[in-house]
N, CA, C and O atoms as CSV, one atom per row, in Angstrom:
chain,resi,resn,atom,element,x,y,z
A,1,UNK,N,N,37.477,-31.459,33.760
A,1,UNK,CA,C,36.629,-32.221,32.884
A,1,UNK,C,C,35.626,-31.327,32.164
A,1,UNK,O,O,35.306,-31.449,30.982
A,2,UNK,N,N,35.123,-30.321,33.109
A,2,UNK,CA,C,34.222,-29.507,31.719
A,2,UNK,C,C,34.576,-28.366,31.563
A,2,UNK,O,O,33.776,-27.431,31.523
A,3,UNK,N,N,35.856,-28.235,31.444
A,3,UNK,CA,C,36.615,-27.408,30.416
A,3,UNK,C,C,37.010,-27.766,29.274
A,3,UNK,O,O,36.951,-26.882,28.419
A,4,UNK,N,N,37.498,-29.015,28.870
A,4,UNK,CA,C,37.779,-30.030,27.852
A,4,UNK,C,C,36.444,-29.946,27.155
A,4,UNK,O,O,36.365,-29.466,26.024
A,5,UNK,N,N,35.465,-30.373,27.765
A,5,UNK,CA,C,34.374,-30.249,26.993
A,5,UNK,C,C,33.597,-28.821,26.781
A,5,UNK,O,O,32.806,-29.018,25.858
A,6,UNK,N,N,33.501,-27.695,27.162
A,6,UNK,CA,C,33.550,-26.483,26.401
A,6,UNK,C,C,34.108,-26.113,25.414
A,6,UNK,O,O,33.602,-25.597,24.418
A,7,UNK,N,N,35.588,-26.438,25.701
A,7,UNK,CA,C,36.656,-26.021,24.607
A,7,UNK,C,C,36.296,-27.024,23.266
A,7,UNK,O,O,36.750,-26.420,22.294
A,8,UNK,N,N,35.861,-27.916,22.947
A,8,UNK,CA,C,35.071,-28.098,21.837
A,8,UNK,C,C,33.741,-28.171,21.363
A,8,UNK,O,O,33.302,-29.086,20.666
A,9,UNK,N,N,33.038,-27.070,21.804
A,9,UNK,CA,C,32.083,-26.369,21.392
A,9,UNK,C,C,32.076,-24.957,21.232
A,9,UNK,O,O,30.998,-24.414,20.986
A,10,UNK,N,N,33.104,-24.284,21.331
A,10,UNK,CA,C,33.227,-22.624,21.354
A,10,UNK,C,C,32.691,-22.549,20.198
A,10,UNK,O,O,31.534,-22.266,20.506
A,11,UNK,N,N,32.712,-22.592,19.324
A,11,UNK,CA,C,32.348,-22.216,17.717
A,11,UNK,C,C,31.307,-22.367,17.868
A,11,UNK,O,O,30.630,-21.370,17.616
A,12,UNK,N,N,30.280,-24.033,18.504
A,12,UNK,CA,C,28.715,-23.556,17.808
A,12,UNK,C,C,28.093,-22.702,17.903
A,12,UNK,O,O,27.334,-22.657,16.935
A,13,UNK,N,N,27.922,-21.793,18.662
A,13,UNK,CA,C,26.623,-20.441,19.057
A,13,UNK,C,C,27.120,-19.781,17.595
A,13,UNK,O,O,26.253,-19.425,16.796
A,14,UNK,N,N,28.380,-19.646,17.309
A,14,UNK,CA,C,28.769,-18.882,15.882
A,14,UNK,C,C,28.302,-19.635,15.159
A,14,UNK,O,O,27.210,-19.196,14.798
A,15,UNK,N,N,28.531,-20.610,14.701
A,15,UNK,CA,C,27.743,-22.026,13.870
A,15,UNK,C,C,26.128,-21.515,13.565
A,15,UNK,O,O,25.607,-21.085,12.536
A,16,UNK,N,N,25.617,-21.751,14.858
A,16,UNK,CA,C,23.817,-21.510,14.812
A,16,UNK,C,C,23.566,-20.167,14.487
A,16,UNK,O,O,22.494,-19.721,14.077
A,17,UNK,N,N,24.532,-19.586,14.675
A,17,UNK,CA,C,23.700,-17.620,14.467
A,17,UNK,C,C,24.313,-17.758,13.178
A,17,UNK,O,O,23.266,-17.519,12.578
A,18,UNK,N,N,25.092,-17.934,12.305
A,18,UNK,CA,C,25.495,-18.047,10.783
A,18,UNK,C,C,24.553,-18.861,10.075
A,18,UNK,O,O,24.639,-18.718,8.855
A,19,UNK,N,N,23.451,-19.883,10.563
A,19,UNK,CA,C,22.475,-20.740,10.015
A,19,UNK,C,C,21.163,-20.008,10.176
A,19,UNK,O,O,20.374,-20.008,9.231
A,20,UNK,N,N,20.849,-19.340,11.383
A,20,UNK,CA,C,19.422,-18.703,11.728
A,20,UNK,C,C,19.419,-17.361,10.974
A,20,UNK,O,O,18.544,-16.890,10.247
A,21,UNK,N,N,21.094,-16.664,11.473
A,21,UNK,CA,C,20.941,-15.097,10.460
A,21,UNK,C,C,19.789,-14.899,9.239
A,21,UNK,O,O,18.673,-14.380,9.282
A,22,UNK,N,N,20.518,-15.520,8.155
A,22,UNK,CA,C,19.824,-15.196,6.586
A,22,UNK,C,C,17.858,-15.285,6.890
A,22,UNK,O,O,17.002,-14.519,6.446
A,23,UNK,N,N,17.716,-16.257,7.604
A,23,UNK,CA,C,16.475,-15.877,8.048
A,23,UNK,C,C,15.808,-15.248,8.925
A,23,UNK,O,O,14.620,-15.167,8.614
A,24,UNK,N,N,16.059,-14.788,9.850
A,24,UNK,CA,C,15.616,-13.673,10.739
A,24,UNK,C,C,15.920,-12.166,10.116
A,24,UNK,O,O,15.580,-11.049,10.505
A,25,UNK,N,N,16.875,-12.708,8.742
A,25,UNK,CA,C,16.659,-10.924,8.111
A,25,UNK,C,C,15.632,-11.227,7.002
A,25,UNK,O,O,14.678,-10.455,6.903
A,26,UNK,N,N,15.699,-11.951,6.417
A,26,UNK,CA,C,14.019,-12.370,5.463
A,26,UNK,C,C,13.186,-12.347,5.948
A,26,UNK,O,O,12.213,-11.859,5.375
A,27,UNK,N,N,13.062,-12.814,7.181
A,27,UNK,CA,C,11.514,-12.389,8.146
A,27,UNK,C,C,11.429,-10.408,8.284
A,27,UNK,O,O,10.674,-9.562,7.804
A,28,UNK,N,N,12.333,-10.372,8.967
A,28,UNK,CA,C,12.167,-8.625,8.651
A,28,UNK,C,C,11.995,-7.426,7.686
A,28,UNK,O,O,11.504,-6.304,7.815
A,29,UNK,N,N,12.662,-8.175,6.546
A,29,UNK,CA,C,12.423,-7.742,5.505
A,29,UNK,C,C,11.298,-7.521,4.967
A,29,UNK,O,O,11.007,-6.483,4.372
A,30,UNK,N,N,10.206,-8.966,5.218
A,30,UNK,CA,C,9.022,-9.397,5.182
A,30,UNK,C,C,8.617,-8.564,5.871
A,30,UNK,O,O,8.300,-7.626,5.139
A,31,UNK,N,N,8.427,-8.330,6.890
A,31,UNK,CA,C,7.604,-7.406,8.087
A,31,UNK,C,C,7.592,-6.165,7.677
A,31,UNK,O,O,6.502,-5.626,7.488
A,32,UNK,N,N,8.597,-5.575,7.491
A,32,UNK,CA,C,8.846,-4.231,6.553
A,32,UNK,C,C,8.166,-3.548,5.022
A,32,UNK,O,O,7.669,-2.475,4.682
A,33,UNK,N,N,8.501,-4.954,4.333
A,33,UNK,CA,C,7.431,-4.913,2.830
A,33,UNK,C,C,6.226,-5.035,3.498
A,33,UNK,O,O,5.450,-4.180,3.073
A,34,UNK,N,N,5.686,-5.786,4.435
A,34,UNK,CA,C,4.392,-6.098,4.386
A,34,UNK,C,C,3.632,-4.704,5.240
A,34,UNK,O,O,2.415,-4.519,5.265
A,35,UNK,N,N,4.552,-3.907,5.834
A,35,UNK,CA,C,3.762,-2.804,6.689
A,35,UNK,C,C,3.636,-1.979,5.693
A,35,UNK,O,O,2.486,-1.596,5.475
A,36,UNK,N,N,4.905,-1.382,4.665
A,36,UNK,CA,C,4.821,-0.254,3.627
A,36,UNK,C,C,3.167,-0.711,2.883
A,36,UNK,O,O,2.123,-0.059,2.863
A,37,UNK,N,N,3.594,-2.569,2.132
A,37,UNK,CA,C,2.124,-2.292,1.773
A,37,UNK,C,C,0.899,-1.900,2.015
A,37,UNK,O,O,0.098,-1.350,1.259
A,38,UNK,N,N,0.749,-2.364,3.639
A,38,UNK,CA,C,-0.317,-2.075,3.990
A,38,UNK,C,C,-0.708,-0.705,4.343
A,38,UNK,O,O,-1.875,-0.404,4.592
A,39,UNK,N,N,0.285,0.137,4.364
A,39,UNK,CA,C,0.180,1.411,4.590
A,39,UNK,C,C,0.088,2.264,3.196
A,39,UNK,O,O,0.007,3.492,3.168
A,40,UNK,N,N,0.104,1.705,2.436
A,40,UNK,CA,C,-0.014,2.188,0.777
A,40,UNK,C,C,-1.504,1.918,0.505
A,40,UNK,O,O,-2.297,2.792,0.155
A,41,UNK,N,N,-1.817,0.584,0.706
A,41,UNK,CA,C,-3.476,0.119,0.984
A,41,UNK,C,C,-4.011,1.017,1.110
A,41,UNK,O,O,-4.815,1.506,0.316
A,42,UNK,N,N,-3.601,1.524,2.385
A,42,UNK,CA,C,-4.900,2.413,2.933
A,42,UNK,C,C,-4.898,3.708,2.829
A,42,UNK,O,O,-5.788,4.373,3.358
A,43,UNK,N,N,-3.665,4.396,1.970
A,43,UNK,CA,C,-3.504,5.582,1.010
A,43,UNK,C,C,-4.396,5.559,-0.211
A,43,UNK,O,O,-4.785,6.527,-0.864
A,44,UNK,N,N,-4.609,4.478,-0.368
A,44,UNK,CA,C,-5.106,4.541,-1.724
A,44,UNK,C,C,-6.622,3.978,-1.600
A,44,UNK,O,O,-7.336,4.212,-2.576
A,45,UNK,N,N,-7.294,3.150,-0.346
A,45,UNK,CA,C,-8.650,3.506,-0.186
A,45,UNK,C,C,-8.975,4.799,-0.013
A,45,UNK,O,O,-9.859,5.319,-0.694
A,46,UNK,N,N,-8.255,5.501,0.973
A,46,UNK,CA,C,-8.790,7.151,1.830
A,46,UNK,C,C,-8.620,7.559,0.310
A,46,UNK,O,O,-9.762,7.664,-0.138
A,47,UNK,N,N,-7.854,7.787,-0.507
A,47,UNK,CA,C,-7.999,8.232,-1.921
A,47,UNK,C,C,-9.293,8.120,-2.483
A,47,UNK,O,O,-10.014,9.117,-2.476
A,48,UNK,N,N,-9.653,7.166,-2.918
A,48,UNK,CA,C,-10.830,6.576,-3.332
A,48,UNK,C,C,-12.072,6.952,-2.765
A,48,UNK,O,O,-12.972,7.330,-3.515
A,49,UNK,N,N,-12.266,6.890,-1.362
A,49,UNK,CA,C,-13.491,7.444,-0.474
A,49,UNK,C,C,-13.208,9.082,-1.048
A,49,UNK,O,O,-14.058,9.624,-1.754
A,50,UNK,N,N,-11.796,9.864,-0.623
A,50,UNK,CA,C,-12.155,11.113,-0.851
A,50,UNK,C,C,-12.747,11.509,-2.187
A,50,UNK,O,O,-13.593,12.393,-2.321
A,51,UNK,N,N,-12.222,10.769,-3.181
A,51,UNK,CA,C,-12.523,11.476,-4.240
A,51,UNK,C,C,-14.234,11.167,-4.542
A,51,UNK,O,O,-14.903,11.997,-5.157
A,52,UNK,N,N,-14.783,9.985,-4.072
A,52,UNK,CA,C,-15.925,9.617,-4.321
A,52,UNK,C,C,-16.849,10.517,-3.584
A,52,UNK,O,O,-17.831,10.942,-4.193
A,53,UNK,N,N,-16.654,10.857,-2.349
A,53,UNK,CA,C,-17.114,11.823,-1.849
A,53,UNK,C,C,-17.564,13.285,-2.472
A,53,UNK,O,O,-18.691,13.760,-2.611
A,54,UNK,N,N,-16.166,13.860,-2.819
A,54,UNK,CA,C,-15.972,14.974,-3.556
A,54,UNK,C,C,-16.848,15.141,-4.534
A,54,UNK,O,O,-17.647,16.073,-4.623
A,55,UNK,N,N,-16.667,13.936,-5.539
A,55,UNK,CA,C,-17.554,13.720,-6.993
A,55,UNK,C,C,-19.113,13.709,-6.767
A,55,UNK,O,O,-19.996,14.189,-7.478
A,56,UNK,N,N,-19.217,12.885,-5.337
A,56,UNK,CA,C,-20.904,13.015,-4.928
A,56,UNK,C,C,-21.280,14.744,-4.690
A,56,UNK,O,O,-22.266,15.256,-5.219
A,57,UNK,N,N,-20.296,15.530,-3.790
A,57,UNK,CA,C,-21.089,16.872,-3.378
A,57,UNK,C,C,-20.750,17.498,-4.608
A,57,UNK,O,O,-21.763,18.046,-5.043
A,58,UNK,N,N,-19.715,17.671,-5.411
A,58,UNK,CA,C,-19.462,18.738,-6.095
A,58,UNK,C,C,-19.986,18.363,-7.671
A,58,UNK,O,O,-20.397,19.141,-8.532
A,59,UNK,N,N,-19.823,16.898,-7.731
A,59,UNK,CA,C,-20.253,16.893,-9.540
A,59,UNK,C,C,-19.023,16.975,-10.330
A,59,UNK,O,O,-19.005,16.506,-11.468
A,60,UNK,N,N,-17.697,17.696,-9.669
A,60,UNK,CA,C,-16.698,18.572,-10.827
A,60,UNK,C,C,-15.870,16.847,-10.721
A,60,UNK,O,O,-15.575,16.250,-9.686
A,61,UNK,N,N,-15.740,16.562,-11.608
A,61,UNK,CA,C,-13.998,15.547,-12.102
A,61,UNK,C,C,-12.661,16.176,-11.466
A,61,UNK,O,O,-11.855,15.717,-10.657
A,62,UNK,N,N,-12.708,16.923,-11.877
A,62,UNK,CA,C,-11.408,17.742,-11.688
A,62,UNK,C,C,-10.832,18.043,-10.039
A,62,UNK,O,O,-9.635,18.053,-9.752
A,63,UNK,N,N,-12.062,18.302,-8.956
A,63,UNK,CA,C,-12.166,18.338,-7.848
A,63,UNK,C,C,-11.839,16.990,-7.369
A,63,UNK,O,O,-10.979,16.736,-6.527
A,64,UNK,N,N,-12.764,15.955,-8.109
A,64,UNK,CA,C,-12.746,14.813,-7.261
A,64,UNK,C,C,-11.194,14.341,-7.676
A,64,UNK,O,O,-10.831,13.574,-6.784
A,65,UNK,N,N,-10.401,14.455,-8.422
A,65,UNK,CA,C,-9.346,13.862,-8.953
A,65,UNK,C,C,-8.173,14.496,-7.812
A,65,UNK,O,O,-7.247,13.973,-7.193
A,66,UNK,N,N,-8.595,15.559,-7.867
A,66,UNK,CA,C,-7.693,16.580,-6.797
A,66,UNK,C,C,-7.689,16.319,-5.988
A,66,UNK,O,O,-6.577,16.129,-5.494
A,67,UNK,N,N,-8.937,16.072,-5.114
A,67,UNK,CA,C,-9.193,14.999,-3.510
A,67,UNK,C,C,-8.293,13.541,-3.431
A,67,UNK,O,O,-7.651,13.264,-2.418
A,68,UNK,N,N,-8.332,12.580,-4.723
A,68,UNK,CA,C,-7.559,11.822,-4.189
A,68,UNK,C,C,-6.568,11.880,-4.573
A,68,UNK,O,O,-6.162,10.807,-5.020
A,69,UNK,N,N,-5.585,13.068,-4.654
A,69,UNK,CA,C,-4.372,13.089,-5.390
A,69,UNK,C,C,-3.747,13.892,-3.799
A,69,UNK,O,O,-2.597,13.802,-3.370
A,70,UNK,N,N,-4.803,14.587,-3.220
A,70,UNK,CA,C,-4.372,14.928,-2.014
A,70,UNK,C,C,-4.530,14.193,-1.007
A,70,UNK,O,O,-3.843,14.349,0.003
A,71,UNK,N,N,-5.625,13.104,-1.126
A,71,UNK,CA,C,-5.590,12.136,0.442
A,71,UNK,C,C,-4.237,11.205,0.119
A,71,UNK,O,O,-3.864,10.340,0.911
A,72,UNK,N,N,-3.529,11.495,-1.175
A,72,UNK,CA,C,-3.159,9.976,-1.093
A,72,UNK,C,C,-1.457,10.826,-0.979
A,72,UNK,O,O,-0.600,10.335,-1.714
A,73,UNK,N,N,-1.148,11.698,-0.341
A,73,UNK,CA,C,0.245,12.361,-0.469
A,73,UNK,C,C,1.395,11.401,-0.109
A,73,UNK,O,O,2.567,11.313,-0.477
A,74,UNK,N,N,0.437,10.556,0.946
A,74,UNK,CA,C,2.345,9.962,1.156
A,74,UNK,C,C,3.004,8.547,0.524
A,74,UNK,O,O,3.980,7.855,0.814
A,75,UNK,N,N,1.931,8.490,-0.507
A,75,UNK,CA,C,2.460,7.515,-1.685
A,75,UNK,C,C,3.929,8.150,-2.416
A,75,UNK,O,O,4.131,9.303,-2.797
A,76,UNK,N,N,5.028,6.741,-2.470
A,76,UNK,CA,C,6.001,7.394,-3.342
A,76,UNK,C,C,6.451,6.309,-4.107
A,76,UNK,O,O,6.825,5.403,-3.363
A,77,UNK,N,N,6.572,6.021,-5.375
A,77,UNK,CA,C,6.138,7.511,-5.976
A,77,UNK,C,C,4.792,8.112,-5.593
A,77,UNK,O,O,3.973,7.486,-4.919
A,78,UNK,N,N,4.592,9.348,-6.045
A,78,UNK,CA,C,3.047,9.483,-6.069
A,78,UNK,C,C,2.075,9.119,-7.028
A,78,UNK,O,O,2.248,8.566,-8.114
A,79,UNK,N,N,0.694,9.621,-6.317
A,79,UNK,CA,C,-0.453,8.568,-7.650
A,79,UNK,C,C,-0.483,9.809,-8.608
A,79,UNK,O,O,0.048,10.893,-8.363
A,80,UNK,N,N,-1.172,9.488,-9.715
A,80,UNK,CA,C,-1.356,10.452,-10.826
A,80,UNK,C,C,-2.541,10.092,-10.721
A,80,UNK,O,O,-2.909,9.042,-10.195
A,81,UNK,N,N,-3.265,10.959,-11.229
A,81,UNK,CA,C,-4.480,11.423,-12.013
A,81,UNK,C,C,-4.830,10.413,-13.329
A,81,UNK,O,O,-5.639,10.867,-14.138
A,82,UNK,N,N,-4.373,9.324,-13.537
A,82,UNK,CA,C,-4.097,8.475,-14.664
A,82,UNK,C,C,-4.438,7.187,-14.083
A,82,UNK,O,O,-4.869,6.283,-14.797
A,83,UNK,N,N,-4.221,7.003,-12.440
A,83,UNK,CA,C,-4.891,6.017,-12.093
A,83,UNK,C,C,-5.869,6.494,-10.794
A,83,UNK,O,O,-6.069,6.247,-9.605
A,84,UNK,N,N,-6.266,7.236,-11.746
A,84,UNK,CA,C,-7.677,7.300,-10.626
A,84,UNK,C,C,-9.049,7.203,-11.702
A,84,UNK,O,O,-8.982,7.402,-12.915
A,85,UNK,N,N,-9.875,6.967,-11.194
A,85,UNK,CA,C,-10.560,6.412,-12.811
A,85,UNK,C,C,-11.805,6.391,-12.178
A,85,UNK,O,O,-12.003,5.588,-11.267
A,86,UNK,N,N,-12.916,7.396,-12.649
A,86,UNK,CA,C,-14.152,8.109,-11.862
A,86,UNK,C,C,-15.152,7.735,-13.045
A,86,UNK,O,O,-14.915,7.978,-14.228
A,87,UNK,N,N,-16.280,7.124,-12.576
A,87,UNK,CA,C,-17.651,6.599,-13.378
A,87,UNK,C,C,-18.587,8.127,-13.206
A,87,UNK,O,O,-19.505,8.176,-12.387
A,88,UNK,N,N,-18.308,9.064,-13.882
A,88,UNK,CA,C,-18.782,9.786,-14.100
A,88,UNK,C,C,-20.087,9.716,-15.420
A,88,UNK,O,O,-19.982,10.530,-16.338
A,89,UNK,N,N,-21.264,8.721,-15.430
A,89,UNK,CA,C,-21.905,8.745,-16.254
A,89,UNK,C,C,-22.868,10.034,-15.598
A,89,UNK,O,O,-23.883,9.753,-16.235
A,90,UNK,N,N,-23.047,10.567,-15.239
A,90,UNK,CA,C,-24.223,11.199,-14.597
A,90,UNK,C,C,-24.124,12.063,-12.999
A,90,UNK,O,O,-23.515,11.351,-12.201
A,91,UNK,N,N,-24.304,12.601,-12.749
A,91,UNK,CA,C,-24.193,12.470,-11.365
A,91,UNK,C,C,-25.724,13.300,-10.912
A,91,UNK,O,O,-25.770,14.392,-10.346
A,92,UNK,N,N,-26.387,12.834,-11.143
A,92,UNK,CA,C,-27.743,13.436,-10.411
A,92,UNK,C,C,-28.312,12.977,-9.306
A,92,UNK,O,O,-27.818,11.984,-8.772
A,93,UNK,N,N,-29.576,13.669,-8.689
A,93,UNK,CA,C,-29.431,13.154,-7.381
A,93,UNK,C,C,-30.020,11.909,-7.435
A,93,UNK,O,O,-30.793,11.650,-8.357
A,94,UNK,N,N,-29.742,11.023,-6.495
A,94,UNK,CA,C,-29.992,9.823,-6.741
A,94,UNK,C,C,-29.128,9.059,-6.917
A,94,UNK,O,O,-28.953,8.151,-6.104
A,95,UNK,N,N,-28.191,9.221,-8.227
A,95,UNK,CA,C,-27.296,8.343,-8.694
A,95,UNK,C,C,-26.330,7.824,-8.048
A,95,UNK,O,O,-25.773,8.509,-7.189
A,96,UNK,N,N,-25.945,6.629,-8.280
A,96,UNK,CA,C,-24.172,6.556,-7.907
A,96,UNK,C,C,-22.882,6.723,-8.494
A,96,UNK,O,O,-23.006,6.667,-9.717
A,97,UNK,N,N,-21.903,6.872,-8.209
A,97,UNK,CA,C,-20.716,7.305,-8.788
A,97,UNK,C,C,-20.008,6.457,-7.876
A,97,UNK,O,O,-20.228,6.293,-6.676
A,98,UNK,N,N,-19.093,5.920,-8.629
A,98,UNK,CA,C,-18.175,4.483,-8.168
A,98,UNK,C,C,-16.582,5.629,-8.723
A,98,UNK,O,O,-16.441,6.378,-9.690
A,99,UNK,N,N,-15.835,5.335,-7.804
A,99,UNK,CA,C,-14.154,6.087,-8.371
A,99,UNK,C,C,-13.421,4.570,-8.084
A,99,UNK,O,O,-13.725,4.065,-7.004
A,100,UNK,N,N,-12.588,3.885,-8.857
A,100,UNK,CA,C,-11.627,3.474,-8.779
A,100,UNK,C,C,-10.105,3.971,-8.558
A,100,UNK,O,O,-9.899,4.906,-9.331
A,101,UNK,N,N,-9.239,3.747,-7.964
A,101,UNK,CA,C,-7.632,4.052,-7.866
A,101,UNK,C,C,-6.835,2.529,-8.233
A,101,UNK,O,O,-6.712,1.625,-7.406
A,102,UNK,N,N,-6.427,2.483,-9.394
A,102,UNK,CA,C,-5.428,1.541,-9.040
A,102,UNK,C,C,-4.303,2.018,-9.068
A,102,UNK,O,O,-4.176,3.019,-9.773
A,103,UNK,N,N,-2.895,1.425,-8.223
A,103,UNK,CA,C,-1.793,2.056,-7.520
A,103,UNK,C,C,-1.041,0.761,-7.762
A,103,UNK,O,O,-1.369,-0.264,-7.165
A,104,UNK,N,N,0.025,0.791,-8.680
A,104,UNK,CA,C,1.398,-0.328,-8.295
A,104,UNK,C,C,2.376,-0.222,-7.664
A,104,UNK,O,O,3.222,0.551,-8.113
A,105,UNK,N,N,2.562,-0.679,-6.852
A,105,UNK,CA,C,3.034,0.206,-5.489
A,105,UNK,C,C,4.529,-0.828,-5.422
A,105,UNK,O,O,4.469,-2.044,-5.242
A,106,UNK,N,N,5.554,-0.219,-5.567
A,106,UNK,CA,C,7.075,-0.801,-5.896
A,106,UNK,C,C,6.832,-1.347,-4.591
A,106,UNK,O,O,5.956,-1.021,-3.790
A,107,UNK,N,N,7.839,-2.332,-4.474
A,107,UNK,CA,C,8.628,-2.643,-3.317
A,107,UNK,C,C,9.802,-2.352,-3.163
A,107,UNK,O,O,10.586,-2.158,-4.092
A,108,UNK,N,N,10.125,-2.270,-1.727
A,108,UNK,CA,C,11.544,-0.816,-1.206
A,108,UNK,C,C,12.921,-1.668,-1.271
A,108,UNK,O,O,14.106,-1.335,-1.277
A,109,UNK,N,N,12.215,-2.969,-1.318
A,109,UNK,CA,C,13.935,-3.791,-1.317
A,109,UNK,C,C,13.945,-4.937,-2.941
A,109,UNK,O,O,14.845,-5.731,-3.218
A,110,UNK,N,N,13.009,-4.746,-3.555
A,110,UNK,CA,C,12.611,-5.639,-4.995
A,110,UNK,C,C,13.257,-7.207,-4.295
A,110,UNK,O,O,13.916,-7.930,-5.042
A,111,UNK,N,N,13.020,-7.607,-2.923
A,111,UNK,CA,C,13.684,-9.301,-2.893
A,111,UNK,C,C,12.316,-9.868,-3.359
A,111,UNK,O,O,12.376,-11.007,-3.823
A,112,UNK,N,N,10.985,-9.226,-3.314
A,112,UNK,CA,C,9.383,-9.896,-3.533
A,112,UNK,C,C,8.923,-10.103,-4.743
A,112,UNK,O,O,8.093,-10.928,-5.126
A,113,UNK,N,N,9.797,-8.916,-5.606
A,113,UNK,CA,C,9.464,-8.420,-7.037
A,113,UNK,C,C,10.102,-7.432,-7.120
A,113,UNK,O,O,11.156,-7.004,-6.649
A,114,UNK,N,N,8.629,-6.791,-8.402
A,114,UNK,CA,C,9.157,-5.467,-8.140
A,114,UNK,C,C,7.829,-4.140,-7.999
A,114,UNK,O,O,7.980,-2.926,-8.132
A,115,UNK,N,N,6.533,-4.925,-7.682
A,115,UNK,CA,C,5.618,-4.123,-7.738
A,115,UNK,C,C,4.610,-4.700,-7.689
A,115,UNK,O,O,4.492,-5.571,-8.551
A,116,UNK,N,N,3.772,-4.574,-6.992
A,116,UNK,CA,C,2.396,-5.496,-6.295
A,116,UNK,C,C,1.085,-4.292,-7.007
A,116,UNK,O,O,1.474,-3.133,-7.155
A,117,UNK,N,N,-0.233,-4.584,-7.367
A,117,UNK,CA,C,-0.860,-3.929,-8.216
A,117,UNK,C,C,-1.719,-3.591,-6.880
A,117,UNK,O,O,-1.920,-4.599,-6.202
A,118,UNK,N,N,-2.276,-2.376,-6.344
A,118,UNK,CA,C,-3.482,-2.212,-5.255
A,118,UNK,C,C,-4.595,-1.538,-5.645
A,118,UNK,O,O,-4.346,-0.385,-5.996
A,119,UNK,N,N,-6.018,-1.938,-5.719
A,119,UNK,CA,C,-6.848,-1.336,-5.674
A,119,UNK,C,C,-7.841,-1.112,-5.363
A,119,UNK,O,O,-8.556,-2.085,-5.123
A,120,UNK,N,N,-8.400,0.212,-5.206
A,120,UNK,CA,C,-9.984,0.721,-4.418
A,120,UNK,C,C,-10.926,0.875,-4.831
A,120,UNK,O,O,-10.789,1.571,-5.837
A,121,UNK,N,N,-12.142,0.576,-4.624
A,121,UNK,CA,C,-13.188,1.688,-5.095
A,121,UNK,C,C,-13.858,2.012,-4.112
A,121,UNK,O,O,-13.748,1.385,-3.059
A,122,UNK,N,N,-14.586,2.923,-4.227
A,122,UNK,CA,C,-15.323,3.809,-2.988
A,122,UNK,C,C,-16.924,4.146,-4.315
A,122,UNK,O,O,-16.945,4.627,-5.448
A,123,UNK,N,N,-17.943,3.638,-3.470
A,123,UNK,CA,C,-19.206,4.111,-4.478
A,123,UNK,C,C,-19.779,4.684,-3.321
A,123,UNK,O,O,-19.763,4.158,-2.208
A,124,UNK,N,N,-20.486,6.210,-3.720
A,124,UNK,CA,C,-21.396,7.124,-2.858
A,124,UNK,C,C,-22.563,8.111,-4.123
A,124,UNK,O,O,-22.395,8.645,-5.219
A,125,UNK,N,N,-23.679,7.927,-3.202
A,125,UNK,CA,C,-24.987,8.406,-4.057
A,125,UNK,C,C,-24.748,9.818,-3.918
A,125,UNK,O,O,-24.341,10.281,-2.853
A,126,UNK,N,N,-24.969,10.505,-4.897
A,126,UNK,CA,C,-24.968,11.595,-5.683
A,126,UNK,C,C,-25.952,12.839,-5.023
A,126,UNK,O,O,-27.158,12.607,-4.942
A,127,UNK,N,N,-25.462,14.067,-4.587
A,127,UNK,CA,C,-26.709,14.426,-3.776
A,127,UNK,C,C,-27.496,15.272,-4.601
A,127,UNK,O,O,-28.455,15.844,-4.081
A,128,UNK,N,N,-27.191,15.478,-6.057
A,128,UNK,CA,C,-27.437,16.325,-6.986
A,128,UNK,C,C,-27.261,17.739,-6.979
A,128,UNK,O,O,-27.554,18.403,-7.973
């Protein structure tokens, strides 16, 4: 008697894992986009602090641009110098200097899109 009744159910467990599949790989997928982003995030604050930093002790653009072009290495693509964007009105002591980074940071499988916009600023007073 409950062999008869096994033998017409062999298929469902195949049934239910062919219905749950497609979503337990969209959840991962998810988990995956959502760690790269957040790990791009915080490439591109430490960017932002370094270069604001930099721009506070040194004054030079060129330095501070270099700082966050180097905190931010394991962006890929990488950032340019084009979105890093430094309020250089002044830098005397006293002042502040605000650096922005904005970063569009692809996604690795485009099922979300194809590029989420991220950005920082970091403001630090000027030591003259």
């Amino acid at each position: 008697m409950f062999r008869r009744g096994w033998r017409n159910e062999r298929g469902a467990v195949a049934v239910e894992f062919a219905l749950v599949f497609p979503i337990l790989i969209v959840v991962l997928i998810g988990i995956i986009e959502y760690g790269s982003v957040f790990n791009a995030q915080l490439l591109v604050t430490g960017a932002a602090r370094e270069a604001a930093r930099e721009m506070a002790v040194t004054g030079d653009v060129g330095q501070a641009q270099s700082a966050a072009l180097g905190a931010a290495e394991g962006l890929a693509p990488a950032l340019t110098a084009g979105e890093v964007s430094i309020d250089a009105s002044g830098c005397s002591a006293g002042a502040d200097i605000t650096v922005t980074v904005s970063y569009p940071k692809p996604f690795l499988t485009g099922m979300f899109g194809t590029s989420i916009p991220l950005t920082a600023t970091a403001t630090r007073r000027c030591f003259g």
